[in-house]
C-alpha positions, 0 to 999 in steps of 0.5 A: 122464201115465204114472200116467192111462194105466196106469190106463186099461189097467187098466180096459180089460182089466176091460171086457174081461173080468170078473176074479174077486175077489184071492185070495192063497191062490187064486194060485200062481207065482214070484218070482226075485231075482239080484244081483252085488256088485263090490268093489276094483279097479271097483265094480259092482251088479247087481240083477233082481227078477222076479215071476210069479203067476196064478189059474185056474178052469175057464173063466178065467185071470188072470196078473200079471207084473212085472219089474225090474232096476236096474245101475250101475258105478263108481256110475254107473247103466248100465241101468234097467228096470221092467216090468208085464204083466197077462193075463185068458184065457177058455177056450172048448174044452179047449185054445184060449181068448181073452184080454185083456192089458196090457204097460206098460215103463219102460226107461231106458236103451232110448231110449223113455220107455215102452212100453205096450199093450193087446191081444185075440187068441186062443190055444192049447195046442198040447201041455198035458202034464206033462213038455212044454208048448207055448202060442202066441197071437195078436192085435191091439192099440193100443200108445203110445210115446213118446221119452225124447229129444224127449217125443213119443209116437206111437199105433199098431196093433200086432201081438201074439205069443207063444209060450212052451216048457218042458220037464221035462229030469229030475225037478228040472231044466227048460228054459222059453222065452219069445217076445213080439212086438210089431209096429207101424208105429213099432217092433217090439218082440221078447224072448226069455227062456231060463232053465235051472232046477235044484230044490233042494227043493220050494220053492227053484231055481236060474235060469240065463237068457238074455234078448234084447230087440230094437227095430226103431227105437229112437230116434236114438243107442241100440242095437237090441239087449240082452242080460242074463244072469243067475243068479237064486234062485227062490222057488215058491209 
């Protein structure tokens, strides 16, 4: 069932758009990886993978994102997600453009065996400079959950929201933000990423991050918020 509607959001954002053909010497961005390794006295393993990557021409923007994160302690598994977003933007003016997007989470350990969404909006560059951006869209969307405890899943219209920062501190350091915003009947979803990232050479960084997640209505025993710190090797391409 997950496979069937995963593919069927792939579709939709095609028919929403069409997306230029994979390139990958036509794609840029980043891929993140941290992890912790405890031995002696507890055992613990701490492992996050993050993936960021888009393409971009004069009037069109595709961007892919995938996120995991796998921990466990004693060698029990405590937390367990998985991630993947895709987002195709039409520019229509210098600094506005519309988008289609897809988000699909697989998190195990939030009481909901998936989240997934498809959404449309618009969206502008309210500031698009080399030391300081700022981007902001909205729209709306249909979104399926369903309950890792009872199986059920439910339908709705969602809201959708995001607002993403950064700012270039000095000539290697840089502080980004990331707001998302998914606001429907059966739940609101919100995550706020904040990440501090030092170069060491043209490729490599270090990430220091902040990441906040909250469900309005998680299902019955789970709590509505997480958090996950993190310190994280960034490779840029």
């Amino acid at each position: 069932m997950k496979k069937n509607l995963l593919g069927s959001m792939i579709l939709g954002i095609n028919a929403l758009g069409a997306i230029p053909a994979f390139s990958a010497e036509s794609w840029g961005g980043e891929g993140q990886l941290g992890f912790v390794l405890a031995r002696g006295n507890s055992d613990a393993d701490t492992v996050n993978a993050k993936l960021e990557m888009a393409k971009e021409t004069a009037s069109w923007k595709n961007a892919f994102g995938f996120a995991a994160l796998r921990a466990s302690s004693e060698g029990d598994r405590n937390a367990e997600r998985y991630a993947a977003s895709w987002q195709t933007d039409y520019r229509f003016s210098p600094r506005s453009y519309w988008y289609g997007g897809a988000r699909y989470e697989d998190d195990r350990f939030s009481g909901f065996d998936y989240q997934a969404s498809l959404v449309t909006g618009l969206g502008h560059r309210f500031v698009d400079e080399e030391d300081f951006k700022l981007f902001g869209q909205a729209g709306l969307g249909f979104r399926r959950l369903e309950s890792a405890l009872t199986g059920l899943a439910e339908d709705n219209v969602i809201f959708s929201g995001e607002l993403r920062y950064e700012q270039k501190l000095t000539d290697t350091t840089s502080l980004k933000n990331k707001l998302i915003v998914e606001a429907g009947e059966a739940n609101t979803f919100l995550s706020n990423e904040l990440a501090l990232q030092v170069k060491i050479n043209a490729r490599l960084s270090l990430a220091a991050g902040l990441g906040v997640r909250h469900n309005t209505d998680p299902p019955s025993g789970r709590d509505k918020t997480d958090t996950l710190t993190t310190l994280n090797l960034v490779y840029g391409f």
